[in-house]
MARTILO-909790 format. One record per residue (C-alpha): x, y, z. Coordinates in Angstrom, 1 decimal, decimal comma, padded with zeros to 4 digits. Last residue first. Layout:
BEGIN
R     c1     c2     c3
R      X      Y      Z
...
//
This chain:
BEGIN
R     c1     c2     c3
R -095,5 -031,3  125,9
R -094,9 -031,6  122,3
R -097,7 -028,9  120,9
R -099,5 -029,4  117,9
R -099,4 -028,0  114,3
R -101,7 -029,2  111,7
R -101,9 -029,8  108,2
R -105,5 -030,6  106,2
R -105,9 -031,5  102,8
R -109,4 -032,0  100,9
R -110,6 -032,9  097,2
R -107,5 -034,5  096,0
R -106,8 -035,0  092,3
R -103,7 -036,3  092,9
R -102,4 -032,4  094,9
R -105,2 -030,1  094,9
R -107,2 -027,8  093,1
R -108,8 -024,4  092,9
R -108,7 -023,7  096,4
R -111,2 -022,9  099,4
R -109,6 -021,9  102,3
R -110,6 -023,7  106,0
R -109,0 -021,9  109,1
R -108,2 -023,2  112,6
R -107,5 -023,2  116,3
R -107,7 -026,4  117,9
R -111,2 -027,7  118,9
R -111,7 -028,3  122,9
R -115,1 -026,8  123,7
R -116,3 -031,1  122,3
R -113,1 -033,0  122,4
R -111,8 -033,3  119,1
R -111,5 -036,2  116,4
R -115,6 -035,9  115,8
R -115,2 -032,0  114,7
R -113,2 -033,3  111,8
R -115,5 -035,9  110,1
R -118,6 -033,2  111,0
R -116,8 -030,3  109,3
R -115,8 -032,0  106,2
R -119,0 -033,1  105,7
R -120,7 -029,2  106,0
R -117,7 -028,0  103,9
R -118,0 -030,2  101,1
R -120,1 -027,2  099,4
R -116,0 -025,0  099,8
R -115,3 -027,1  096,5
R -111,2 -027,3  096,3
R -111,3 -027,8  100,4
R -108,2 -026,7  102,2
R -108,1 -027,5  105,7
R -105,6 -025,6  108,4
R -105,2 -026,7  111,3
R -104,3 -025,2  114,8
R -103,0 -026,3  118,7
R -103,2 -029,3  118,1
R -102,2 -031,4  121,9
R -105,8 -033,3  122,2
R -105,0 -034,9  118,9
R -101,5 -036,6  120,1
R -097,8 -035,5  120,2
R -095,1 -038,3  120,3
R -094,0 -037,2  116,6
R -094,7 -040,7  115,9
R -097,9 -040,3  117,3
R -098,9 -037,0  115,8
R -097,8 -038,5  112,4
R -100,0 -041,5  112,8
R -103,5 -039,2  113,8
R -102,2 -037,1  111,0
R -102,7 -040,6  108,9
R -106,1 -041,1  110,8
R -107,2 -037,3  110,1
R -106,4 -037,9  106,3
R -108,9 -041,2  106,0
R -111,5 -040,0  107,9
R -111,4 -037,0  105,7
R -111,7 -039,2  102,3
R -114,3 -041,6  103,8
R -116,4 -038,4  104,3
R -115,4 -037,0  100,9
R -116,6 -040,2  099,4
R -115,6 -041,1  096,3
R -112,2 -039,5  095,6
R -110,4 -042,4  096,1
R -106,5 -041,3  096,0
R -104,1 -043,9  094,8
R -100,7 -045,3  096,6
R -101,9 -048,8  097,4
R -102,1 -047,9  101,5
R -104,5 -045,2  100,3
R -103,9 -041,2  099,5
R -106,0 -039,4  101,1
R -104,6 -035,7  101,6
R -102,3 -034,9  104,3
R -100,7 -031,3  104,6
R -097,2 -031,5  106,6
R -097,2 -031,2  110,0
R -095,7 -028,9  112,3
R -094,4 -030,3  115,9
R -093,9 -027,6  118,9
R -091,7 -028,0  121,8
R -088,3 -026,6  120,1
R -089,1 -027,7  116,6
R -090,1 -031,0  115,4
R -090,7 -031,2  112,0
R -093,4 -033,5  109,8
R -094,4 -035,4  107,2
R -091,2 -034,3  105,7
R -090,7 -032,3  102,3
R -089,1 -032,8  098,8
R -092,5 -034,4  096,9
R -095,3 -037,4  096,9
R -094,4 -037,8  100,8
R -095,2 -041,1  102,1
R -098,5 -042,1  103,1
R -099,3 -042,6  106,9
R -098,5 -045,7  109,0
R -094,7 -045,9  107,8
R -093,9 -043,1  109,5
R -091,3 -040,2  108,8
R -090,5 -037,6  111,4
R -087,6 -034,4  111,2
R -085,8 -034,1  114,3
R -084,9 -030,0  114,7
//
């Protein structure tokens, strides 16, 4: 197992990595939008999913795995009405026929205050 830390997407905020690599498979931690200062913005839920694909965007890099190699996500939304935005943000990082697996759960709360996380496992090779 190597276990991945980047600089280019937020820290941990508890005792777990940003992600594992396993055999030829790489699980991700949930990301939720936390800025370069630290703080969630809550504002926009489109800025906020733009924001958590590009730092999964980092960890798949440094993980030397890449959007077109997901092979599932998972999103949790604490107000499943976001969906629709959500959707749109997420659909836009994957080639159209091409989406990974996945399931969206609505929750009663998040991590900061979050609105959205989403975690991902992708394929090495």
């Amino acid at each position: 197992m190597e276990y991945i830390f980047t600089p280019k997407a937020p820290q941990p905020i508890g005792p777990y990595s940003q992600a594992v690599k396993y055999d030829d498979m790489v699980f991700l931690s949930g990301q939720i939008a936390i800025g370069n200062d630290g703080q969630i913005d809550t504002s926009d839920i489109v800025k906020e999913t733009t924001l958590i694909m590009n730092h999964l965007q980092e960890v798949l890099k440094a993980s030397g795995s890449s959007m077109q190699r997901v092979v599932k996500t998972t999103i949790y939304l604490n107000n499943l009405a976001w969906f629709p935005e959500v959707n749109k943000v997420y659909g836009s990082y994957f080639e159209t026929g091409k989406a990974p697996a996945r399931e969206t759960i609505g929750v009663k709360s998040l991590p900061k205050g979050a609105r959205v996380e989403i975690s991902m496992v992708a394929a090495l090779n």
